[in-house]
Each structure stands twice: as C-alpha cells, then as structure tokens.
C-alpha positions in Angstrom: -200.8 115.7 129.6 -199.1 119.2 130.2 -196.9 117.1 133.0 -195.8 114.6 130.3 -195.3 118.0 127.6 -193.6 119.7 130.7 -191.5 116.6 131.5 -190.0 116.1 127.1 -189.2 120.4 127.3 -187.6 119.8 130.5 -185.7 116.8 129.2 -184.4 118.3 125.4 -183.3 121.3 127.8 -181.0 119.3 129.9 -180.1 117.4 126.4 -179.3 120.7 124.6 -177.6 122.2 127.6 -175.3 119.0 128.3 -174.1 118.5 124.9 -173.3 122.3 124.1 -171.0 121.9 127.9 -169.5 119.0 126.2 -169.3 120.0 122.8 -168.7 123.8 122.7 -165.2 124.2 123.6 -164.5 121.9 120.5 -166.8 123.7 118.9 -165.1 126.7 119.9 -161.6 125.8 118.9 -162.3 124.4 115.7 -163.7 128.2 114.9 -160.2 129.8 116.0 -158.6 127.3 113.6 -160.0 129.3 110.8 -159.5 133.5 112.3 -156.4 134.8 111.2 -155.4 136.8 114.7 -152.4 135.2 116.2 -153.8 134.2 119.2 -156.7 131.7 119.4 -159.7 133.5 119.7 -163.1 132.7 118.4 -164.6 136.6 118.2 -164.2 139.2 117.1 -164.0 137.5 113.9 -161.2 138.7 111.4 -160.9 137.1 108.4 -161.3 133.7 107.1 -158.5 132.0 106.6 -156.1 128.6 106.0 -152.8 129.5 106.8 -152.5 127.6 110.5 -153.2 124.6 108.7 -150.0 124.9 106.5 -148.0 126.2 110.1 -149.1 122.9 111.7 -147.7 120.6 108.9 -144.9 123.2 109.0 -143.7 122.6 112.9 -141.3 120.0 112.9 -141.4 119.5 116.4 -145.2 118.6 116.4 -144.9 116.2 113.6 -142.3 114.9 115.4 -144.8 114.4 118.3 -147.2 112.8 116.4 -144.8 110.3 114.8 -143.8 109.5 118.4 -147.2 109.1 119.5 -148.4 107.0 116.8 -145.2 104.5 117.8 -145.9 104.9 121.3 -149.6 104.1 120.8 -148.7 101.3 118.4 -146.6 99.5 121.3 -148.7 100.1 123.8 -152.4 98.7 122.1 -150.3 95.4 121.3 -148.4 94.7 124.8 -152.0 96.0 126.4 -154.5 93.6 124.2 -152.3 90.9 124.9 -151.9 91.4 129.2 -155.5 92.3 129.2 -156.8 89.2 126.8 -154.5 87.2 129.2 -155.7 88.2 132.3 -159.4 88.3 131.2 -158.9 84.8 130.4 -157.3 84.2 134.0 -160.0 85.6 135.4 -162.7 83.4 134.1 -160.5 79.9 134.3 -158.9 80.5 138.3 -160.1 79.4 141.8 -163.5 81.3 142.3 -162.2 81.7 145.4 -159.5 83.6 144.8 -160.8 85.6 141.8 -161.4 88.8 144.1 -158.4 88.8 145.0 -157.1 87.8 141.3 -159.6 90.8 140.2 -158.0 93.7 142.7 -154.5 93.0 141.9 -155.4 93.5 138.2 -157.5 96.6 138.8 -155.3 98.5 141.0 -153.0 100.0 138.3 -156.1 102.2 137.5 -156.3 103.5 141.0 -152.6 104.7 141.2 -151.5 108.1 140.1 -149.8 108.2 136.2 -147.2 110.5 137.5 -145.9 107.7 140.8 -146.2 105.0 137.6 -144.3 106.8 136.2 -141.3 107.2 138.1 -141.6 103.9 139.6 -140.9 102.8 135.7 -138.1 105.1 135.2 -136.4 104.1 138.5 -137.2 100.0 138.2 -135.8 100.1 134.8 -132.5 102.0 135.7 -132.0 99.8 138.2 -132.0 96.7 135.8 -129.8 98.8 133.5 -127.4 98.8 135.9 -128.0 95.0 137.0 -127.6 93.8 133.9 -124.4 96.1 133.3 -125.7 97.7 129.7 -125.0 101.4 129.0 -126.9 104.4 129.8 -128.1 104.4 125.8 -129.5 100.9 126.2 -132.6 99.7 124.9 -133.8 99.6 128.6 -133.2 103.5 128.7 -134.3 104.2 125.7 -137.5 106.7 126.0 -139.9 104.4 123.7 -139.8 101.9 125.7 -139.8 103.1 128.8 -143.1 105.1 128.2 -144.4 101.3 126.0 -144.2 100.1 129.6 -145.3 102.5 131.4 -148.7 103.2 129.8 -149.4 99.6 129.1 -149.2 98.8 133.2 -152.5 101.0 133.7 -153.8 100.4 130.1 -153.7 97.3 130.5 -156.0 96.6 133.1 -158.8 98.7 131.0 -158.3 96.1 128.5 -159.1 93.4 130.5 -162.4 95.1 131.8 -163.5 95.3 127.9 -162.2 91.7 127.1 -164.0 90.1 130.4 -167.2 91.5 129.5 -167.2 90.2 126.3 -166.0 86.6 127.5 -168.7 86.5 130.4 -171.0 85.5 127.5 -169.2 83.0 125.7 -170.3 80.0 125.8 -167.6 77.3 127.2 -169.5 74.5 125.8 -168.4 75.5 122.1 -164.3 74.9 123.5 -165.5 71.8 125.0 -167.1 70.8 121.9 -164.1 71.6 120.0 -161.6 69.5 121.7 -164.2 66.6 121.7 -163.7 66.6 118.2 -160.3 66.3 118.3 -158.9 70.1 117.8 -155.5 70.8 119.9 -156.2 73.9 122.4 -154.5 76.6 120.2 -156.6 75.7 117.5 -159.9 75.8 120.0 -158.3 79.2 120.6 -157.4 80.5 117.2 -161.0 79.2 115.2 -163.2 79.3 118.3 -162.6 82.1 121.2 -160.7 84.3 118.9 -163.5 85.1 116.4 -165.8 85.9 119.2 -163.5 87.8 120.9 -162.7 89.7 118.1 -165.5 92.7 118.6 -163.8 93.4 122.1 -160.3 93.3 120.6 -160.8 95.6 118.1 -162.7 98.0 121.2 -159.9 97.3 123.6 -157.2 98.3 121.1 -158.9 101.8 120.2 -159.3 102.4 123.7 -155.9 101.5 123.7 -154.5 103.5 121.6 -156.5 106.3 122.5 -155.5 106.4 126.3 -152.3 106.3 125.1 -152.1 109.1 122.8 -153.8 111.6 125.5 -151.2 109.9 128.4 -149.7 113.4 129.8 -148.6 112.3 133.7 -146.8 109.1 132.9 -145.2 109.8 129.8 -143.3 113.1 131.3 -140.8 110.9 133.3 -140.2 108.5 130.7 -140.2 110.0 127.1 -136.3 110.7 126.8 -135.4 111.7 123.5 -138.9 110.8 122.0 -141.3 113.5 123.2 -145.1 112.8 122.3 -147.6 114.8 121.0 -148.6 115.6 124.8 -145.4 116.4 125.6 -145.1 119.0 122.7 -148.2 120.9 123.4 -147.3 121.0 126.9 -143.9 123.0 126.2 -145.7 125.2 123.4 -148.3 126.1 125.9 -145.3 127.7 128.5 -144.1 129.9 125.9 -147.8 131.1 124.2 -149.8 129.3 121.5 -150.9 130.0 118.1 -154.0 128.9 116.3 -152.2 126.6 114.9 -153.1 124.3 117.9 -156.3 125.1 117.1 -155.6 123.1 113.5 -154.6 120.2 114.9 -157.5 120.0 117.3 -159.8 120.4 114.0 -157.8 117.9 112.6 -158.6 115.2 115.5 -162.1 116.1 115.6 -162.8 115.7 111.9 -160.7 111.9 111.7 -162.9 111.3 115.2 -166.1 112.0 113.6 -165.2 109.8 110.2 -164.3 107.1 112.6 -168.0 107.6 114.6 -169.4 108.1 111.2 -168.1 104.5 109.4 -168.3 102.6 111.9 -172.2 103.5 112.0 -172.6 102.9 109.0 -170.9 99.7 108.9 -173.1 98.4 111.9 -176.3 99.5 110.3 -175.4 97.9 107.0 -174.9 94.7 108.6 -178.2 95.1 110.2 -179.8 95.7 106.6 -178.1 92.5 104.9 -179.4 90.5 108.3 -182.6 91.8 108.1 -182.6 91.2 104.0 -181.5 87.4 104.4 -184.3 87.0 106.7 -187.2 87.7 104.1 -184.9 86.0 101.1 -186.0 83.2 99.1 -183.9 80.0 99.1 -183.0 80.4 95.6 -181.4 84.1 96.1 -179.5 82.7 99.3 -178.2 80.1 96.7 -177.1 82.3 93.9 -176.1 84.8 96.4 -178.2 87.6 94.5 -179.7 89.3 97.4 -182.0 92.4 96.9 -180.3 94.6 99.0 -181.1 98.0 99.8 -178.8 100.9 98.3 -175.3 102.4 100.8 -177.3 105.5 101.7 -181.0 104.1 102.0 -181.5 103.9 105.5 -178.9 104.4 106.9 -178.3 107.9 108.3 -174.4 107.3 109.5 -173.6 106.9 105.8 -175.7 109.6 104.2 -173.9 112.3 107.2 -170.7 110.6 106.0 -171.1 111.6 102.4 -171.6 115.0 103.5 -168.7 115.2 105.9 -166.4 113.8 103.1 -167.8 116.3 100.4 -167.9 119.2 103.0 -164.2 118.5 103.6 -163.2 118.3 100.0 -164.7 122.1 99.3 -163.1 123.3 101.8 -159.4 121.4 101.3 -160.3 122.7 97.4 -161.0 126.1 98.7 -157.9 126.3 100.9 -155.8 126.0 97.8 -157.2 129.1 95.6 -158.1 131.4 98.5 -156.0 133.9 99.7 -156.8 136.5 102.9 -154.1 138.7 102.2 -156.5 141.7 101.3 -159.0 140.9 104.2 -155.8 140.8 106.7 -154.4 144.3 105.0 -157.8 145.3 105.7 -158.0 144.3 109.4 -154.3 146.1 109.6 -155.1 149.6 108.1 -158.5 149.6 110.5 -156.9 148.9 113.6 -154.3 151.6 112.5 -156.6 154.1 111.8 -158.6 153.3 115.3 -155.3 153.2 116.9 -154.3 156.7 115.7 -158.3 158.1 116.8 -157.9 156.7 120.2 -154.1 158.3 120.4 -155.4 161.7 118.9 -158.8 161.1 121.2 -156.3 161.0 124.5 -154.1 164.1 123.4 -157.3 166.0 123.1 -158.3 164.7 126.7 -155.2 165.7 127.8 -155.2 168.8 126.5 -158.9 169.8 128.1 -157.8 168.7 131.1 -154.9 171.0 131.6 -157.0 174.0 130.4 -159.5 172.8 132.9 -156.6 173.0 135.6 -155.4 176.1 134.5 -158.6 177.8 135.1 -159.1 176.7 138.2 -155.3 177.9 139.7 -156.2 181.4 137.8 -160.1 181.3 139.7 -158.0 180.6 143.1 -155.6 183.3 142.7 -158.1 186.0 141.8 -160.1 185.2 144.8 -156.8 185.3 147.3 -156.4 188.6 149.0 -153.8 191.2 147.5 -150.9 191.4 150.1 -147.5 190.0 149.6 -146.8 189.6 153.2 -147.5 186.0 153.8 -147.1 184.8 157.8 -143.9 183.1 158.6 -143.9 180.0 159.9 -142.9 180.2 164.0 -139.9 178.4 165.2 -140.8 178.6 168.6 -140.5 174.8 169.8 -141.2 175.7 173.4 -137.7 175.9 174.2 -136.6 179.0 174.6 -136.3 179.5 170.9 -132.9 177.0 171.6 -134.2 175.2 168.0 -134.6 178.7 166.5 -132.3 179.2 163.5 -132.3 183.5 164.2 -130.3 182.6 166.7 -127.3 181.5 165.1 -125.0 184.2 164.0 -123.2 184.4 161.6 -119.2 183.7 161.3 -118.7 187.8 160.7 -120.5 189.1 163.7 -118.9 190.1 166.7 -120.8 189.0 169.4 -119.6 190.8 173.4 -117.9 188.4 175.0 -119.2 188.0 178.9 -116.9 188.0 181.3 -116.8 184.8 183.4 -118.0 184.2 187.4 -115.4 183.7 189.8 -116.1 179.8 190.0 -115.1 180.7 193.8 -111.6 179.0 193.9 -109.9 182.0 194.1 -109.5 182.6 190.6 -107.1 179.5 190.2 -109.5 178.5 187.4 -109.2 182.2 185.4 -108.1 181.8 182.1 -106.9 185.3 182.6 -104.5 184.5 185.1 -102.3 182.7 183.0 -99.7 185.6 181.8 -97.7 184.7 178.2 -94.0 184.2 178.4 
C-alpha cells in the first residue's frame, strides 16, 4: 500500500514538474505582457499595466506580418489538404508492393532541412521565370507564392500522415456499395469518403495552418516583399524587444486556449446528445423534443470557457478606465531617489577611502628617519664608468689636451707638422 501511495506522489511530481517546463515560459511571458518596464521582464514587478497591448495593434510592421501570415497560412492549408488527401488516397489504392517505396518518397520532405527547401524553391522557380521568359515581378517571383510552395512541399506530407490514418478505417465496402447502386465515382466521393474524411480534414488543416504560421527556416529565402509574422520578430529581436512581444504571445495563447476550450466542449456535448438519444422514448425521437441536459451541466470544457470569456471581458473592460500613470511616476521618483543614495553612498566611499590613504602616507613618513641625504643611485655598469653620465663634460670646460705618441713613422703622421701658408 505505501508502494502504490509512493508510486501516485512520485507520479503527480513528474506530472507537476513536466507541465510547469512546458508551461512556464508561457506562463512567464504572458506576466511581462502586463509590467510596465520596457524590457520584458517578469520581476521585480512594477506596475500593472495595458499599454503594450495598444503598441502591438500600433506596429504596423507586425500587423503587417500577421496579415501575411494569415494569407500565407490560408494557401498553404488548401494546396497541403489537397496533396496530402491525394496522396493518402494513393497510398491505400497502389501496388502493395510498391507502397514502401510510394510511402518514403512522400515522407522524405519531412526529413530535409526547411532552410535547403528553401532555396531549392527559390532557385527552381527562378529558373522557370527565366524559361518561361516572364519578368523578375512575375507571379512566379512573387514572395507569396514562393513561400505557398515552399511550406506546402513538407506540410504536405504531414497531411497525408493525418488523412491515412483516418482512411485505414474506412470501410471500402460502403464505395463499393455505392457504385452498385448506380452513383458515378465523384459522387461515391463527395456523399461517401468525404463525410468520413471530414474529422481528419478539419485536423490536417489546423495542423496546417499552424506549421505554417511558426515556418521560420523556409520562409527566410522566399518571403520577398511579404515578410511573415516570423520574419518580423526575427528582425525585432536583432535590434532589442519590447513587452509588446510579450502581447502578442498573450494574445496567441488566450485564442489557443478558446480553441482547446470549444472544441471540448463541442465533443462532450455531442457525447451528451448521444448518450441522451440512447435512453429516449420513441415518441421524443419523433417530435424531436429530447430532454437534454443544460450547455454547462457536465461538461467542464464549457463551464472553464465561460470563465475564460468573462475573465477576458473584465480585464478588456478594465484596460479602458485604468490608467498607470501615477504608479509609473511612482516607480520613476523611487528609482531617482535610490539612484541619488547610491551616487551620494559612493562619494562618501570615496571620500573615506582617500582619508584612509592619507593617513597611512602621513604614518610612513613619521616613521622614515630624519636625514635629507638619500643614496644616489650608482652608475657604475662595470665598465670603467664608460656608461657614467659624470663623465661627460660640459661644452664650457676646458679639458688639457694630451699630446699625441709618435705613431713611430717618423712623425709623417703629426698633425703638427703641417705648417699654415
């Protein structure tokens, strides 16, 4: 029994601690969204305020990036859902034989690096620019669609691993059934595979989308004159961020969490009007007047998306009367006034410390002996004082000239027997 006790601690420890790695840098961000320092910074805390919201919807050039994002993403979740419904579809129809094969081609977009996809598109492309003779400002050149194709060759093939498992339990006897009955194969298609495909689209388009909206490597060597929202951060980031970063972040996470949120609820609601047609009378399935339990009777998804909704209207309704001027002015005259203590604090440390050195030099010299004759330094280099300044005189002094040897030539060689004309 302690074991199994042992075993559930041990368990909600690892839970606690792997979430709070996973979560708490979100967590931590969306906190620095709402301190007023410049810089994103969770502690110490400042003052509450709003203002990097308005900065964000203020920045043309990230509303710019999230216009070109949403596009991008747009493009991409169609061409994707389509290549990966269509090779998913492949893939369950060819040669078994050759479906590894079949299966690795597909797959190996994942494998290569975004940022050789990427130039590989930009390069491909130029080349059937030129081919084709169009101008440099073609629609082949044109950033959009350059980075559409780009992200849909990888994108793609994660499509194609959501569709597949979907269609591995589909049923082909319901196609054969339909064209036994006389329906064309678009129709078996569009009324038949379609509808139970439809789950899978809708999760390979998010992921989609999604994948597409985070894509950093690939998108840098195609995005032209349409920069994403990637692309933005990435060239705020070189030259210092603000908190308003931090908004957008907030921003993401709270849409990401209403997503979570209604889809949950949706699912669970479906369960309850399943479980409710199961115990209804066939009178009420005839009249359609089902006794079905209320939106936020169990089901926890909706009742925590009530919350988050009325949570984020107080705030949004708090935003617009609140004003942290005072608090900032605050913060200001504080840091002044400890910035003027520490200044006054190092003058004073200063100022000890060259009293303290001027009582030592007045100890030393009151200890020193009381003679002004101080040793000269020798200049005796061991060369016969030849190094010794004394022995230069000086241009004034007359120094005996010595008379010179008879070099023993006869005295051809004395100056002195040269007589002036």
């Amino acid at each position: 029994m302690k074991n199994f006790s042992l075993m559930r601690i041990s368990i909600w420890v690892y839970l606690a601690l792997f979430f709070a790695y996973l979560l708490g840098p979100l967590v931590i961000m969306s906190v620095t969204a709402f301190n007023s320092p410049g810089f994103p910074r969770a502690a110490p805390w400042e003052c509450l305020t709003f203002e990097w919201f308005s900065a964000l919807f203020q920045d043309e050039r990230i509303l710019n990036g999230i216009k070109n994002s949403v596009l991008v993403g747009i493009g991409t979740v169609i061409l994707s859902v389509a290549m990966g419904l269509a090779g998913a579809l492949m893939l369950t129809q060819i040669w078994p034989k050759l479906r590894a094969t079949y299966y690795t081609i597909i797959i190996a977009p994942i494998l290569v690096p975004g940022v050789v996809i990427g130039i590989s598109t930009l390069v491909f492309w130029d080349r059937v620019n030129r081919m084709l003779g169009l101008d440099a400002d073609s629609f082949l050149s044109s950033g959009l669609f350059l980075t559409v194709i780009g992200q849909s060759t990888f994108i793609a093939s994660y499509c194609m691993l959501v569709l597949v498992a979907r269609l591995q339990r589909y049923d082909n006897a319901l196609t054969e059934a339909a064209l036994d009955l006389g329906a064309s194969h678009a129709q078996t298609f569009r009324k038949v595979l379609l509808p139970f495909m439809r789950p899978a689209i809708a999760s390979a388009a998010v992921l989609a989308f999604l994948a597409s909206f985070e894509n950093y490597n690939t998108t840098t060597f195609t995005f032209g004159e349409y920069p994403t929202l990637t692309i933005e951060l990435a060239q705020k980031v070189r030259y210092g961020i603000t908190p308003a970063i931090s908004a957008l972040a907030f921003i993401i996470v709270l849409l990401t969490v209403f997503a979570a949120l209604f889809n949950e609820a949706k699912i669970r609601r479906q369960e309850l009007v399943a479980a409710a047609r199961k115990t209804a009378t066939v009178e009420e399935l005839e009249t359609g007047k089902l006794r079905l339990p209320g939106f936020l009777s169990s089901n926890t998804a909706a009742v925590l998306l009530v919350v988050v909704a009325m949570a984020t209207i107080a705030v949004v309704g708090t935003a617009t009367v609140y004003s942290p001027a005072q608090c900032i002015a605050d913060v200001k005259e504080t840091k002044r006034l400890e910035t003027e203590l520490r200044i006054q604090e190092l003058l004073q440390r200063r100022a000890d410390e060259a009293a303290r050195r001027a009582a030592e030099e007045g100890e030393q010299s009151d200890q020193a002996p009381a003679t002004d004759a101080t040793p000269k330094p020798s200049n005796d280099s061991g060369f016969g004082n030849v190094f010794n300044p004394g022995t230069l005189q000086d241009g004034g002094t007359e120094t005996p000239e010595e008379e010179p040897e008879n070099s023993g030539s006869g005295g051809v060689f004395d100056p002195g027997n040269l007589q002036s004309n």
